[in-house]
Structure formats: C-alpha cells, structure tokens
C-alpha positions as CSV (number, residue, x, y, z in Angstrom):
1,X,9.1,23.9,37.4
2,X,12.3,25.6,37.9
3,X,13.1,23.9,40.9
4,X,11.9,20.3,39.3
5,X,14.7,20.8,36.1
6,X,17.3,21.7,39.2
7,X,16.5,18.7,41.5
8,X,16.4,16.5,38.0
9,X,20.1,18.6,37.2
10,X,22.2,18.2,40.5
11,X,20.8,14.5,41.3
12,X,23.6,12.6,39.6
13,X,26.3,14.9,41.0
14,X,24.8,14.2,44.0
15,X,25.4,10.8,43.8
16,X,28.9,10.8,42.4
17,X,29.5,13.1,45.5
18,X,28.5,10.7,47.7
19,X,29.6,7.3,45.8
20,X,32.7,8.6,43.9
21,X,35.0,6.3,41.8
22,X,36.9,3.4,43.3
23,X,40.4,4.8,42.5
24,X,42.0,6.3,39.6
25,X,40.5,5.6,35.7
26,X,41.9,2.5,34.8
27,X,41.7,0.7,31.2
28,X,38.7,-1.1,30.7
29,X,38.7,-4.9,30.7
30,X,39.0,-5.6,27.4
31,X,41.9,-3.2,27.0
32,X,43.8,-4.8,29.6
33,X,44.2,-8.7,28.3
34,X,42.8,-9.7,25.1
35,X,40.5,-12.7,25.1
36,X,43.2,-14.8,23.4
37,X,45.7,-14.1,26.0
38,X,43.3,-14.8,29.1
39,X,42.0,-18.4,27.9
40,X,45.4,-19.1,26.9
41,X,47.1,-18.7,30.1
42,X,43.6,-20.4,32.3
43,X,44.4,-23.6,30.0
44,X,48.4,-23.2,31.0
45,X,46.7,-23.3,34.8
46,X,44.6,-25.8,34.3
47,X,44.7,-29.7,33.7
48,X,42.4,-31.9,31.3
49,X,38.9,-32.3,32.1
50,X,39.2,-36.5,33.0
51,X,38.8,-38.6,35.9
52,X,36.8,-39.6,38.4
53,X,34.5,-38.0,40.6
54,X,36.4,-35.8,43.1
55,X,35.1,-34.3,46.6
56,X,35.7,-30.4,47.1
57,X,38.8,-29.9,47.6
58,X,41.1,-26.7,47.0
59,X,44.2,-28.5,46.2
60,X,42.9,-30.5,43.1
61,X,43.7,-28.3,40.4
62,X,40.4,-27.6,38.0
63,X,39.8,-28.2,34.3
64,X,38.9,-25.5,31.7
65,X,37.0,-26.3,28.5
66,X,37.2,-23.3,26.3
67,X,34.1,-22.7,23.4
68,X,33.8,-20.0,20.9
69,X,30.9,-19.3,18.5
70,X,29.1,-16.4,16.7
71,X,28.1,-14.2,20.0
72,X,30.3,-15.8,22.9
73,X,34.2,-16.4,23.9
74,X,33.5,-19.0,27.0
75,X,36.0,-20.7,29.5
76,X,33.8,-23.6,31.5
77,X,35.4,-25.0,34.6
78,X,35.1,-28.6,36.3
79,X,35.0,-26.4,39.2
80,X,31.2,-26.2,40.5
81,X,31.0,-26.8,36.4
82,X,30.9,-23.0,36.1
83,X,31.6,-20.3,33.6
84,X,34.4,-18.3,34.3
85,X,34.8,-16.1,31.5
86,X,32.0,-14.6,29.5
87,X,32.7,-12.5,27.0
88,X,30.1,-11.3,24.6
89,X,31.5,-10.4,21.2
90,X,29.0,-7.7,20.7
91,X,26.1,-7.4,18.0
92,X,26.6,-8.7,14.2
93,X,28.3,-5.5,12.2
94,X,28.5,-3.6,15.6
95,X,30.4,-5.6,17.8
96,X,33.6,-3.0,18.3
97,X,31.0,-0.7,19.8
98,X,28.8,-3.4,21.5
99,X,31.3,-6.0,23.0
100,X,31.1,-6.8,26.6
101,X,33.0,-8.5,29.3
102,X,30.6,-9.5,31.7
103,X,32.5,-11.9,34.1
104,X,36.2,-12.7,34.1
105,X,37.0,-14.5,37.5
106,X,40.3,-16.5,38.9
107,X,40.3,-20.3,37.5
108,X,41.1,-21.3,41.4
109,X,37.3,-19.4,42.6
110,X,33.7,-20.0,41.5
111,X,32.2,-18.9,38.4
112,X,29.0,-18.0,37.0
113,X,26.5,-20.2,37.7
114,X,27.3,-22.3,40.6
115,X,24.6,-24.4,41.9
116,X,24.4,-24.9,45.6
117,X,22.7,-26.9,47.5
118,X,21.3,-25.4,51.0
119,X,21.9,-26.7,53.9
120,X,24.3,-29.7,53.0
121,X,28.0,-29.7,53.8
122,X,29.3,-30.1,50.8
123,X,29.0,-26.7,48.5
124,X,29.3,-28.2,45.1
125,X,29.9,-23.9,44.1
126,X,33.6,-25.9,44.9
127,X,33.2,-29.0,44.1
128,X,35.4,-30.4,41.1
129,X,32.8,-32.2,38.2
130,X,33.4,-34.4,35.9
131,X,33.5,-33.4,32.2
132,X,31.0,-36.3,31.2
133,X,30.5,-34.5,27.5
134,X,31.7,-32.1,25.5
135,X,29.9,-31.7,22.1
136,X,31.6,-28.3,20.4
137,X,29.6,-29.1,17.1
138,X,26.4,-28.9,19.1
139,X,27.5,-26.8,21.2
140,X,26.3,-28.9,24.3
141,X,29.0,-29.3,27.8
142,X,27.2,-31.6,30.6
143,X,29.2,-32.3,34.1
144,X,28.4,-34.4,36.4
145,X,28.8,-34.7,40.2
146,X,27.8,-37.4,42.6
147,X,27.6,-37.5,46.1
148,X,27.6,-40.9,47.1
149,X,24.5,-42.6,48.7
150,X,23.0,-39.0,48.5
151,X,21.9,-37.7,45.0
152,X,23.8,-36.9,41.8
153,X,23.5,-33.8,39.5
154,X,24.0,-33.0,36.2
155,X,24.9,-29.8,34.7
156,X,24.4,-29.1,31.0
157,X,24.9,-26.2,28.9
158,X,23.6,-25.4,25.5
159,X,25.0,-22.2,23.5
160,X,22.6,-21.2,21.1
161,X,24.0,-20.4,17.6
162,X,21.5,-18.0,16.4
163,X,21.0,-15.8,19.5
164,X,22.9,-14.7,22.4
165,X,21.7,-17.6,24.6
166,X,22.8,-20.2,27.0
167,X,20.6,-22.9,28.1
168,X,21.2,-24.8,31.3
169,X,19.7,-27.8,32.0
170,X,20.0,-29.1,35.7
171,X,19.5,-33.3,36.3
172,X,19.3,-34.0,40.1
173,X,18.7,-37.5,41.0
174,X,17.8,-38.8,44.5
175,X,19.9,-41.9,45.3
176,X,19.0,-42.0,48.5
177,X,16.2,-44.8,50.0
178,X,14.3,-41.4,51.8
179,X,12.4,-38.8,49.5
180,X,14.6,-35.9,49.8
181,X,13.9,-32.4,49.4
182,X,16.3,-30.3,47.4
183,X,17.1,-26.2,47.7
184,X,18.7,-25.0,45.0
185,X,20.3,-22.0,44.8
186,X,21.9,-20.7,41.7
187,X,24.9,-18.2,41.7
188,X,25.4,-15.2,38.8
189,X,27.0,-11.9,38.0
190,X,28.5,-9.1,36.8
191,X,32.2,-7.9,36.2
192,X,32.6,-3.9,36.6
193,X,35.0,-1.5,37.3
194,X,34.2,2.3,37.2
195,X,35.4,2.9,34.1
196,X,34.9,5.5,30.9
197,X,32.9,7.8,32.9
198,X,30.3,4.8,34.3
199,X,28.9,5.5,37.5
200,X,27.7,3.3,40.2
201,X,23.9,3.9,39.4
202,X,25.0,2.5,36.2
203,X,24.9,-1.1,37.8
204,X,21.8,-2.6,39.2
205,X,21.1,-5.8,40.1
206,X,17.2,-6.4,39.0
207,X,14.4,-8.8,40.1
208,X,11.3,-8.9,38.0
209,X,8.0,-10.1,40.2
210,X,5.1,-8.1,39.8
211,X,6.5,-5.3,39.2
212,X,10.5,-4.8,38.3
213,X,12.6,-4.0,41.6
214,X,16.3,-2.4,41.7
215,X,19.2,-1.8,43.5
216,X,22.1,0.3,42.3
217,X,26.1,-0.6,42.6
218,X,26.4,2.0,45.7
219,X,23.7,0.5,47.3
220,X,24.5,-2.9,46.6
221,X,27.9,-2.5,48.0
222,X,26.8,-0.9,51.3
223,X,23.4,-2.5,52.7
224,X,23.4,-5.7,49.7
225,X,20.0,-6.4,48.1
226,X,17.9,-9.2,48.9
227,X,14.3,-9.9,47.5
228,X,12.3,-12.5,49.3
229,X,9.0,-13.7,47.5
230,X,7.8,-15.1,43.9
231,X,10.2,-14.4,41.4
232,X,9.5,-14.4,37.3
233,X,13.3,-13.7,36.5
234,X,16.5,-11.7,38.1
235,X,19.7,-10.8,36.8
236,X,22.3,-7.7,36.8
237,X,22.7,-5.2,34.3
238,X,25.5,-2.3,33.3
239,X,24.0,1.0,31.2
240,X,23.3,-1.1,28.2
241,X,24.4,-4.7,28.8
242,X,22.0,-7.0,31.2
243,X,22.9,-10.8,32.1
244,X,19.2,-12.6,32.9
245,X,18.6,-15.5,34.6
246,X,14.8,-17.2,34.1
247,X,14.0,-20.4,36.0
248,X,10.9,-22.6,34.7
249,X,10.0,-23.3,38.2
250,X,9.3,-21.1,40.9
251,X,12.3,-18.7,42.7
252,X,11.4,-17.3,45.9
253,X,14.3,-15.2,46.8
254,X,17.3,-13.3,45.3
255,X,20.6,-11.8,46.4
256,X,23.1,-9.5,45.1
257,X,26.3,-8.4,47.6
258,X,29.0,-6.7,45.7
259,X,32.9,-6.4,46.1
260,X,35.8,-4.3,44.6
261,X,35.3,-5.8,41.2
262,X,32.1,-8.1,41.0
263,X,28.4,-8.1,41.7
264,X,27.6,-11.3,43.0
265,X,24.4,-12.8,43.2
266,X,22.2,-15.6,43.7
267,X,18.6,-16.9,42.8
268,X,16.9,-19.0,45.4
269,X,14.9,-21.8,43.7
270,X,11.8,-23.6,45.4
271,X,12.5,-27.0,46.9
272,X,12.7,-30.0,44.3
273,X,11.1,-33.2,46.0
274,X,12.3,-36.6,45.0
275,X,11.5,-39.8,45.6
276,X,14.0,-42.4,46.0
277,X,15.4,-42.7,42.9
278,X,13.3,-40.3,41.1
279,X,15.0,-37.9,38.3
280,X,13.7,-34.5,38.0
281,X,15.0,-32.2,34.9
282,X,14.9,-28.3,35.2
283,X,16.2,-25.0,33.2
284,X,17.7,-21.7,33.6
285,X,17.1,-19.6,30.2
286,X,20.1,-17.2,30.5
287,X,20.2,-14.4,28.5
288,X,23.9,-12.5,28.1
289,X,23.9,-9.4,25.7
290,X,23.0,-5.8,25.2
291,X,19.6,-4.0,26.4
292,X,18.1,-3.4,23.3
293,X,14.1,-3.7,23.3
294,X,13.7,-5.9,20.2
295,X,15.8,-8.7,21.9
296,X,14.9,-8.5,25.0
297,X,11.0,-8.7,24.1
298,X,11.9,-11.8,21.2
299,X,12.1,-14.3,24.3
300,X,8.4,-13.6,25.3
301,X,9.4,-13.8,28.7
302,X,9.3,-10.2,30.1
303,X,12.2,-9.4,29.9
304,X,11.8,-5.8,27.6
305,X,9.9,-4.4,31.4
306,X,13.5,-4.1,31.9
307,X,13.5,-0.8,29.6
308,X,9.8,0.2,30.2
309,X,9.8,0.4,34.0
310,X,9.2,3.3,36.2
311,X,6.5,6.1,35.9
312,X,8.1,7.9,32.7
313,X,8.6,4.2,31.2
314,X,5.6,3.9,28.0
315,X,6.9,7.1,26.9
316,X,10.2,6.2,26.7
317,X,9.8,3.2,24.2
318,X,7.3,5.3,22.5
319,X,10.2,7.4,21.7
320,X,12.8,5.1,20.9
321,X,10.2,3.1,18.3
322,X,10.0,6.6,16.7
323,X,13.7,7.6,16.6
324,X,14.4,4.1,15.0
325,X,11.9,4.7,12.7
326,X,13.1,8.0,11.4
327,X,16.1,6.5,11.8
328,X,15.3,4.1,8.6
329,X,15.4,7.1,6.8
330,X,18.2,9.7,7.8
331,X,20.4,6.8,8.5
332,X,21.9,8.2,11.1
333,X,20.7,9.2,14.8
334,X,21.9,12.9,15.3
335,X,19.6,13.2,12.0
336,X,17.0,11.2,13.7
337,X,17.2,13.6,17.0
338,X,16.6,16.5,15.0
339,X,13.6,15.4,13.3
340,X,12.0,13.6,16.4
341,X,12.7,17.3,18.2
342,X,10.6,18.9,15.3
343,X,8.0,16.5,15.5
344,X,7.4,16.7,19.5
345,X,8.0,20.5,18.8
346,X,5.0,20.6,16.1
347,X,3.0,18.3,18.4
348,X,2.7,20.6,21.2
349,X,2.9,23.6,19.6
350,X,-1.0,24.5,20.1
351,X,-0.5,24.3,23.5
352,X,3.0,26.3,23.4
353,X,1.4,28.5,22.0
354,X,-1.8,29.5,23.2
355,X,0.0,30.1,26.5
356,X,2.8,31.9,25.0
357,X,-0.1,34.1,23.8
358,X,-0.9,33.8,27.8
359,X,2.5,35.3,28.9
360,X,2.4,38.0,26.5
361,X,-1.0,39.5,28.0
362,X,0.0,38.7,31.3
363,X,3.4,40.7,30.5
364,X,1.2,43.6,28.9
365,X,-1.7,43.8,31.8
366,X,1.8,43.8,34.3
367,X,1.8,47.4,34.8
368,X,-2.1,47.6,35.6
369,X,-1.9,44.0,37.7
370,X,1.2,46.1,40.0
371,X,-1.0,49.1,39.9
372,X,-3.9,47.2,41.4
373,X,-1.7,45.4,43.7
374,X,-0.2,48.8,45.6
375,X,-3.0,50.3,45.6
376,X,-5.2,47.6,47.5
377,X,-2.4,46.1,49.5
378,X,-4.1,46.3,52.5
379,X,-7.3,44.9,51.0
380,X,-6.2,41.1,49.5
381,X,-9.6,40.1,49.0
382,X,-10.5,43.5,47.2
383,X,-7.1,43.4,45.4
384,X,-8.1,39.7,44.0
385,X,-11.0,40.3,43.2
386,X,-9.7,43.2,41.0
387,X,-6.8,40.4,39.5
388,X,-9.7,38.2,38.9
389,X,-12.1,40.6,37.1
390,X,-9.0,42.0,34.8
391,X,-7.9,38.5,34.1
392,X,-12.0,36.9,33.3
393,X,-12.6,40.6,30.7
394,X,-9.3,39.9,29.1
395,X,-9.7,35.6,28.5
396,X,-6.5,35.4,30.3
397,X,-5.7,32.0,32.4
398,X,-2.9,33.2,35.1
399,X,-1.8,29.2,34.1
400,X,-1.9,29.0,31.0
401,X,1.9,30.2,30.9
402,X,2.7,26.7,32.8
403,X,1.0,24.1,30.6
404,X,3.3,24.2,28.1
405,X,5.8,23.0,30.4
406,X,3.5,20.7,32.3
407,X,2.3,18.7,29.0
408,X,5.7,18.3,27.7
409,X,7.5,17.5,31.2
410,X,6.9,13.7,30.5
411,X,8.4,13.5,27.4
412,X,11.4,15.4,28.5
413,X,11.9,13.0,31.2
414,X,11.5,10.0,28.8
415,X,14.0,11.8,26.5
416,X,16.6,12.6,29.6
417,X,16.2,8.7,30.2
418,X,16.6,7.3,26.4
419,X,19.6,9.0,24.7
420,X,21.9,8.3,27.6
421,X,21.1,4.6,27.6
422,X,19.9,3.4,24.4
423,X,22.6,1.0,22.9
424,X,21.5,2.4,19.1
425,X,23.3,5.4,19.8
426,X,26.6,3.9,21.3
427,X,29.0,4.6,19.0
428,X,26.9,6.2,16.6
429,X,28.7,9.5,14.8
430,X,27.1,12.6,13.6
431,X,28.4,15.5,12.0
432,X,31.7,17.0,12.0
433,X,33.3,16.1,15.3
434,X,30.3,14.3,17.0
435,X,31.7,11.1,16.5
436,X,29.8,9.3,19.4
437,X,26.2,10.4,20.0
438,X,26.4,8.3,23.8
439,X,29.7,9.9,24.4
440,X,30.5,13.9,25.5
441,X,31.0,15.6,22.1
442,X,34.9,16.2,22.4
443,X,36.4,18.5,19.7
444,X,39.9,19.4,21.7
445,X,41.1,17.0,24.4
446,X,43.3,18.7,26.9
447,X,46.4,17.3,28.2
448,X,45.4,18.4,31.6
449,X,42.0,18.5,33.6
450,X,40.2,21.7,34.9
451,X,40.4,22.2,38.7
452,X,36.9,21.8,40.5
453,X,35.0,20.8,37.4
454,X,37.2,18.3,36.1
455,X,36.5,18.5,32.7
456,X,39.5,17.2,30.1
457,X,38.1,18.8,27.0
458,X,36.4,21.0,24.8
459,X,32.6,20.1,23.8
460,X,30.8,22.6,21.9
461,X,27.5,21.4,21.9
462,X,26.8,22.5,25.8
463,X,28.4,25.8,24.8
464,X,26.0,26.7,21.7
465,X,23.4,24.9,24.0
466,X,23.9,27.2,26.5
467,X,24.4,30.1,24.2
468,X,20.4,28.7,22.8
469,X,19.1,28.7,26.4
470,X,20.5,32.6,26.9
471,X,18.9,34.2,23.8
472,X,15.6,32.0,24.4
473,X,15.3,33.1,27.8
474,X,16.0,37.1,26.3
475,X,13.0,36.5,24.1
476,X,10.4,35.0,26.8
477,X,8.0,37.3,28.3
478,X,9.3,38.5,32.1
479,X,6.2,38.1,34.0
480,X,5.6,38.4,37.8
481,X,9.3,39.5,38.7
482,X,11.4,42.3,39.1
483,X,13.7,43.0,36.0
484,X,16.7,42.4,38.6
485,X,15.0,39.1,39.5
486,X,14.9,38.5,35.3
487,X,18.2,39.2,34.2
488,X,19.5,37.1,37.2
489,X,17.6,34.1,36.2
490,X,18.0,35.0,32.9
491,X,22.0,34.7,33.1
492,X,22.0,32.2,35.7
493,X,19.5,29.6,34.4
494,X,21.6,29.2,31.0
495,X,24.9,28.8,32.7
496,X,23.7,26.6,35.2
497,X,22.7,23.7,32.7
498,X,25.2,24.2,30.3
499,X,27.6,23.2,33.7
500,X,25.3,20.7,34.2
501,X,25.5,19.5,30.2
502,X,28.6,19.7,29.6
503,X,29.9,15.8,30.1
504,X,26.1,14.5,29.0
505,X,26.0,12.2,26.1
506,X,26.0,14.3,22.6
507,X,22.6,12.8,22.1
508,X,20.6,14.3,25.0
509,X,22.7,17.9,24.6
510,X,21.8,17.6,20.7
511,X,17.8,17.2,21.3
512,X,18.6,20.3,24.2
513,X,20.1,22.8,21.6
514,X,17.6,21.8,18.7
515,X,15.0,22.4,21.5
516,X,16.0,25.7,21.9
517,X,16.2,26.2,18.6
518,X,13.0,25.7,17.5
519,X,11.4,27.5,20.4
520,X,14.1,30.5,19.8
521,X,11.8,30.4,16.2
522,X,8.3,30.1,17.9
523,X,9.3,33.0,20.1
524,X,10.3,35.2,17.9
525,X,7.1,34.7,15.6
526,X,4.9,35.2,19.2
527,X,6.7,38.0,20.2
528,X,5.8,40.0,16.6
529,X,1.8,39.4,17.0
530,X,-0.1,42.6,18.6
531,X,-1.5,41.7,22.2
532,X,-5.2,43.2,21.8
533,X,-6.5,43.7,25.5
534,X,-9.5,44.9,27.0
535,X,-10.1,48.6,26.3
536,X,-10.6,49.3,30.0
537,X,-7.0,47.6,30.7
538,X,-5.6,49.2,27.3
539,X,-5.3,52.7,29.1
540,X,-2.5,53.9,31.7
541,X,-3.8,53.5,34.8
C-alpha cells in the first residue's frame, strides 16, 4: 500500500518532469486584452459583412459580426463563417471565478467551426461567406456559400439565451445534375497557455463512443490523437471548462493536433448523399462552458460520462452529490470537506477498527512471533505452522491490519480526483487565509522562489498536515519491522507527502489533515483498550 500512495504521489511530477511548461508564466488570456479591446480592434481589421459570393482567397479582407448575450462575448467571421473569439462569461453570480477564454484566434486564419469539405479543391475552412442574416434579437447568424454548378451551403448559428449553447444548423444543397456525396468535416478547439500552475494533463481532447477516450496536451502535441470509428460526441476540455461538439448524424472519426497556443481538432462526419437538387438539413449541438455535472447531464446527451469515467469514476460523483449536499447547509465547502471527512470516517470505522484491534495483538504477540521465528529458522514449515497455530488461538487475521486501507483506497482515489477539479470549489474561501479551496493555501507570498522545489510561498495547511501524519504515524502499532525500520518510515513517510502536498489545492490537503485528525482521535482511544491474548501467548517465552 505504501508503494501504491508513492506511485499515486510522484506521478504528476513525473509528468511535469517530462512535459515541463512552455516558457516562463505569462498572464493569462483574459489578463492580457480585455474583451472590449480585442473585438474592438478585429472590427478596425475587418470590413462590413456585404457582397457577393467570393472564391477563397487570402487577399479579400474578412468581415466580423460581433454578438453578446447572457453567457457569450462572440466575434463571427465571413471567413469559413467561423467563430473566432469565444469567450464564456462564466456562471450567473460566479462568473469572476468561472469565466473562460476558450478560443481567441487571428481574424486573417480559420476559426472555430470550419466546415470542410473532403476531397474538393476548394477548403471553404478559407473561403469568404456571405453574411445572408443577422438576427441579434433572436440571436440567429446564417452565411451562405456557393460553389457554382457544384452545391451551396448554409451555415446558421443560434445562441441560446437561457443556457450556455450554440446551435448550428448546416444546409447543403446539391446543384449539380449527378447525386453527389458529401464528407463533411467539422473543425473545433481549445485556446491554452500553461498558465496559473495548469499542467499539460490538464488539457485533453475527448471522444465519447462506447466508452469515453482521452488524450492529454503532452500527448497531443507529440504523436496527435486520432479516433477512427462511430462517434456519439467529441470535444476538448481544460481542468474545469469542456467545449462539446454533438452531431445528429453519425461521426466516424476525430482529430486533435496541437501547437504552441491551440488544440486543434476536427470531427469527421458520415457522407451526406444528395440528389440533384435535393436539400438536406443537419446540426451540431455545441456546448461551451464549465464541467459541472448538473449541466453537463441537463442535455441528456451523455455528456456528464465526461466526469464519471475511469475505474474510480461512480465514486467520485457519489462524492460530489454529498459535498453539495452538506454544502446546502454549512454554506461553504471547507465546512462541507470536514463534515464529508467525518462521515466517511464514521462509515468505515467498524472496519478501522476491528483491524486496529488486529495490529495491536499482532504488536503484542511480536515478541513470541520473533521468538518462534529464531528458534525454527531452519524449519519454515514447522515455524508456520507455529505462526498459524498462535495466530487461529488468539482470533487474529495477519490481514486484518490492511483492510482498512484496502476498503477505503477507492474513496481516497475518488477524493484525490474531485477536490482538484470540481468547479464548486474554484474560488471558494474558507477560514482565515484559505481564500481559495482549488488554489494552494498561500498565507505569505515570497518575493523570491525556493531553489529545487520552487515553491513562492508559505502554506500552512501541508505543514500542520504533515505535522497530523507524524504524530498519527507515532501512535500506530509498529508491527513486523525493526524499530530502526519504524522511526525511518515514521519520519520519512510524513515528510515525503507533505513535499508532495504542499502546492495541492487547499481542498484535497484540508480532507488530508482532517483525515488525520480524526484517525489521530480513533488511535488514541484504540491504543487505551487492554489487548487480552491467549494465556499460552500471555507469558514470556
């Protein structure tokens, strides 16, 4: 088990050794420009949305129709009628804490979904539209482009009001005299720069078939990621923020590659067949926002397996329903951690306990067990049975010690998983100096940064953690080791994970020292009860 908690420990150090940041911290996004300024200079760039239809070409200058309502700031251009800025303005009453840029590209490139058309020379991605309407009130933008003789398309989008929603409708007309056979492929995104202590396994592209499938930013960036067979819905998604694409006809493939400053991606669509001049209609639900479970399973189209894959997965939501319900109550989340802690703490005591009970025989029936072992070490099926016999007259399960730790391993996991990524706690306070329970606790901030460990500040909480994980692991029974083994694992365990803690989220290191707590309690209490052993085992040997 020790070695489990250490693999779990070093694996994301590992990976920011081999995938560290590109470059030096730089402002985020939305520090750098402010939305205002960004649209404002595009529309200095760009000229009106009128005219005729145009072929690709990079020298005619693009249109940009800017639209603003309740969730979205969004710059549409005639170029492949695309979206090149998306700004999501965050959740009602939490949008300082929840805002998100999730694409910001040049007015002169492509933007968020391009359609293309595969295998045809012209790559309407580039291809300047015409603006054919432009409803604000209804918040409804169609472009059209035609090729001549060929087919025409039609691009409309729809911004919900009430959710955090865009519709696109696709028209594609065959105005050709041959039926004709149409491969669509859709382009998408994600903005990102490694910023505020985000790390490349932060952003994953996604593809949901029949079960959910991910790449991460580092892998991505190296290899790419390409999925090729039936496809419910793909998309890209940053630690709490997701961007979802989902066709209503069948994808077969998807694509993510990935540059200094954008994950780029693409959803393959199955062939549309037309007649000659037949008109078929098709959407892409897009959903742009945060990855909070309520939302995401609203849409009734899977999209909440996002936060319930992988093995540890059920649990997790399990424990985020009950956090948010406590939650109701404390209003507030550190409150919520520590009664959650309690709760799981009560729920397994039994089994804490009985094998507590366990380790304190097995620490008491030591000196007879090492006895036994010297004297029949040249006997090891004489010197087990002898183990065996002490251990069956006693009621003592050699195991029982690691059930405990077994039982509750899942729900540790689940927790490790949830506090760093739930969006509830972003930007949640505390008590005192926590100010942000997805953020390191930061009491002092240090005009300098530590050599090796690079750490900028002081955060108590993996200090008294650590402090926690020292006197519990003074208390615990030292079974099976020498005492120079137990007071070297006793003094390097504690310091190892509070290095290991001390840049985690205040959340996660919170529900670590209140965990220690409580068992600091239970130990105490098991350590006062009289171990009653066998009367044959009860006298020096």
């Amino acid at each position: 088990m020790i070695l489990l908690i250490l693999i779990l420990m070093v694996y994301p150090y590992y990976l920011q050794w081999i995938s560290p940041k590109h470059g030096p911290d730089a402002p985020s996004p939305l520090e750098e420009t402010s939305p205002t300024d960004t649209l404002s200079q595009s529309e200095q760039t760009l000229s009106p949305a009128e005219g005729p239809f145009l072929e690709p070409s990079l020298s005619v200058p693009p249109a940009a129709i800017r639209y603003e309502n309740l969730y979205y700031e969004v710059v549409f251009s005639t170029r492949g009628a695309s979206i090149i800025r998306l700004f999501y303005k965050g959740e009602p009453k939490r949008e300082h804490v929840t805002e998100m840029l999730f694409y910001d590209g040049e007015p002169s490139q492509p933007g968020l979904f391009g359609v293309q058309f595969l295998h045809e020379q012209t790559d309407l991605s580039k291809a300047i539209f015409k603006l054919n309407r432009s409803d604000k009130k209804r918040a409804q933008f169609e472009f059209i482009y035609e090729i001549p003789g060929e087919c025409r398309l039609s691009k409309e989008y729809t911004l919900i009001s009430n959710k955090p929603v865009i519709v696109l409708k696709i028209f594609l007309e065959n105005l050709s005299s041959r039926e004709k056979h149409f491969p669509i492929k859709l382009d998408y995104g994600l903005y990102y720069k490694l910023t505020h202590g985000l790390m490349p396994q932060n952003f994953e592209a996604v593809v949901a078939h029949d079960t959910i499938q991910t790449a991460n930013l580092d892998k991505i960036s190296k290899k790419g990621f390409s999925v090729s067979r039936s496809i419910r819905w793909a998309g890209v998604i940053e630690k709490y923020f997701a961007i979802l694409v989902k066709p209503d006809w069948n994808a077969v493939q998807a694509d993510a590659t990935a540059d200094d400053e954008i994950i780029q991606a693409q959803l393959t669509m199955e062939p549309i067949s037309l007649k000659p001049g037949e008109r078929k209609e098709h959407i892409f639900f897009i959903y742009a926002g945060t990855q909070r479970y309520e939302t995401l399973k609203s849409f009734e189209m899977g999209f909440e397996d996002l936060l319930t894959r992988g093995f540890f997965g059920v649990f997790k939501i399990w424990l985020l329903i009950s956090l948010k319900f406590f939650n109701r109550y404390t209003h507030n989340y550190g409150w919520a951690i520590l009664v959650l802690t309690l709760i799981l703490k009560g729920i397994f005591l039994p089994i804490t306990h009985q094998g507590s009970k366990s380790m304190k025989k097995l620490q008491a029936l030591s000196p007879k067990l090492k006895a036994i072992q010297e004297k029949y070490k040249n006997d090891p099926q004489k010197m087990q049975r002898e183990v065996m016999e002490i251990y069956k007259r006693n009621r003592v399960n050699p195991m029982a010690g690691c059930l405990p730790m077994l039982v509750q391993f899942p729900v540790f996991i689940a927790m490790f998983r949830l506090l760093p990524e739930a969006i509830e706690l972003k930007g949640e306070p505390f008590i005192w100096w926590i100010r942000d329970l997805s953020q390191p606790d930061k009491l002092v901030v240090f005009p300098f940064v530590v050599p090796l460990l690079g750490w900028n500040s002081l955060n108590p909480l993996p200090i008294l953690m650590t402090a926690t994980q020292f006197v519990y692991q003074q208390l615990m029974p030292q079974t099976g080791s020498t005492p120079e083994q137990a007071k070297l694992m006793n003094l390097f365990l504690p310091i190892f994970f509070g290095f290991i803690c001390y840049n985690m989220p205040s959340g996660l290191v919170l529900y670590w020292l209140m965990q220690n707590l409580f068992s600091i309690i239970h130990q105490v209490f098991i350590n006062r009860i009289v171990v009653a052993l066998h009367h044959e085992d009860s006298e020096p040997s």
